[in-house]
C-alpha positions as CSV (number, residue, x, y, z in Angstrom):
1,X,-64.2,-48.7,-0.9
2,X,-62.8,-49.9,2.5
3,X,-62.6,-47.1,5.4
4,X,-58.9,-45.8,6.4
5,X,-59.5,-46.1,10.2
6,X,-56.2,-44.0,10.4
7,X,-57.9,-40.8,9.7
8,X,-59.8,-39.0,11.9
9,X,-62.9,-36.5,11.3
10,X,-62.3,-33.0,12.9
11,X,-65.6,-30.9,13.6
12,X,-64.9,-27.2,12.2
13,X,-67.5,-24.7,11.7
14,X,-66.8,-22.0,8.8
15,X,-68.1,-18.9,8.6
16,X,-68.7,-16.8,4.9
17,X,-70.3,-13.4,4.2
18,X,-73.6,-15.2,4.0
19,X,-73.5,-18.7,5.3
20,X,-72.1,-20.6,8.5
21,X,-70.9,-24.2,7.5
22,X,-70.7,-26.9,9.9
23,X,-68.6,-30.3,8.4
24,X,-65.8,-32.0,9.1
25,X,-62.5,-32.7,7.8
26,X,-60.8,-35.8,7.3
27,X,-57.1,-35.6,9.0
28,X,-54.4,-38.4,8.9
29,X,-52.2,-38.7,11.8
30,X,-48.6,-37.5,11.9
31,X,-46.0,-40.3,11.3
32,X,-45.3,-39.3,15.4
33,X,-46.6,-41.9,17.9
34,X,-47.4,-40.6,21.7
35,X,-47.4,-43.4,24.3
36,X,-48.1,-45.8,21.8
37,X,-50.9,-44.1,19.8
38,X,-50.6,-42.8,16.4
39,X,-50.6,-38.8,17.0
40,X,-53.5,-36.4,15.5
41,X,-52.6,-32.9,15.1
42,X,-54.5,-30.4,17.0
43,X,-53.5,-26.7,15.6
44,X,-56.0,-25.5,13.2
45,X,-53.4,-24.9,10.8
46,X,-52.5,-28.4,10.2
47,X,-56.1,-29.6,9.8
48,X,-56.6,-27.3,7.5
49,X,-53.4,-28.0,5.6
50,X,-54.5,-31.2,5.3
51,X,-57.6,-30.3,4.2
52,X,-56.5,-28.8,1.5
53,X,-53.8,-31.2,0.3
54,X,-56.9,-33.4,0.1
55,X,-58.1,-31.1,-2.4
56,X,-54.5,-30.4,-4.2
57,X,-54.4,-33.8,-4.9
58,X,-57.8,-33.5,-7.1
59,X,-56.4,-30.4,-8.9
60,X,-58.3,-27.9,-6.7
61,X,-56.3,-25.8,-4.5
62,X,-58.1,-23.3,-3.6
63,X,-60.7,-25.2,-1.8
64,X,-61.1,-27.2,1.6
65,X,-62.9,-30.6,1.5
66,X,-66.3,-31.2,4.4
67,X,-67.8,-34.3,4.4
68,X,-71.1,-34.6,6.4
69,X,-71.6,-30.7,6.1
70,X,-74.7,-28.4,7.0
71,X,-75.1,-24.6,5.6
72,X,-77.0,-22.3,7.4
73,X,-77.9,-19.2,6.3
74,X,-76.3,-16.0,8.2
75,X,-79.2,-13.6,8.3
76,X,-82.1,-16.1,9.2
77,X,-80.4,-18.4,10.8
78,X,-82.2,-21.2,9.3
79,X,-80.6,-24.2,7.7
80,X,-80.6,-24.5,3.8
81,X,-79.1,-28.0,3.4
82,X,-77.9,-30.5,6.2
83,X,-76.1,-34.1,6.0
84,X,-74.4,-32.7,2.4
85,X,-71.8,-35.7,2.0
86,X,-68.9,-33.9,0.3
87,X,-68.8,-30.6,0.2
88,X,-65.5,-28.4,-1.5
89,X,-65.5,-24.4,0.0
90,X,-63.7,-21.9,-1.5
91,X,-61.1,-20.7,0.9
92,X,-61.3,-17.4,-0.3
93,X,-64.9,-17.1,0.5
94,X,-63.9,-17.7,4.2
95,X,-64.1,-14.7,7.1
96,X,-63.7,-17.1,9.7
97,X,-62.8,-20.7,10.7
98,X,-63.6,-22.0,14.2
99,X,-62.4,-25.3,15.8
100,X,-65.5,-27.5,17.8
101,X,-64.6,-29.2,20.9
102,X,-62.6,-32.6,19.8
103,X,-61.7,-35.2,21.7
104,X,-58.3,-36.9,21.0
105,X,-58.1,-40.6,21.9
């Protein structure tokens, strides 16, 4: 399957009652163009809207897609699985949801 170089991979890191997740989501750019350049959104709400029309489309609303995720347990700290290539969280398992530094080109 060919890559869609119009989508771009956001960082987030995810935090549950027992795990921190690290991962990205996949986010196409709006139909907007800025100088020239397709635009990406950066609110948190719109990635994750998008990540979870991702997962509407697959019948699964109630989760957002990571690809290239890591789970790290809360209480230890150590990590319990790393370079996971598709991984679906339950949004109702999620306390908190923190944006990583991105940088828009």
């Amino acid at each position: 399957m060919p890559k869609n170089d119009d989508t771009k991979k956001i960082p987030i890191h995810i935090i549950t009652s027992s795990y921190q997740i690290i991962g990205f989501v996949k986010v196409p750019p709006s139909k907007q163009w800025l100088l020239g350049k397709k635009f990406f959104s950066k609110r948190l709400s719109d990635i994750l809207f998008y990540a979870s029309e991702r997962m509407l489309k697959k019948g699964e609303q109630d989760f957002i897609n990571l690809t290239n995720a890591e789970i790290i347990d809360i209480s230890t700290g150590r990590v319990i699985r790393s370079a996971i290539p598709y991984l679906a969280v339950n949004k109702s398992a999620i306390q908190a949801i923190i944006p990583m530094n991105v940088a828009y080109d």
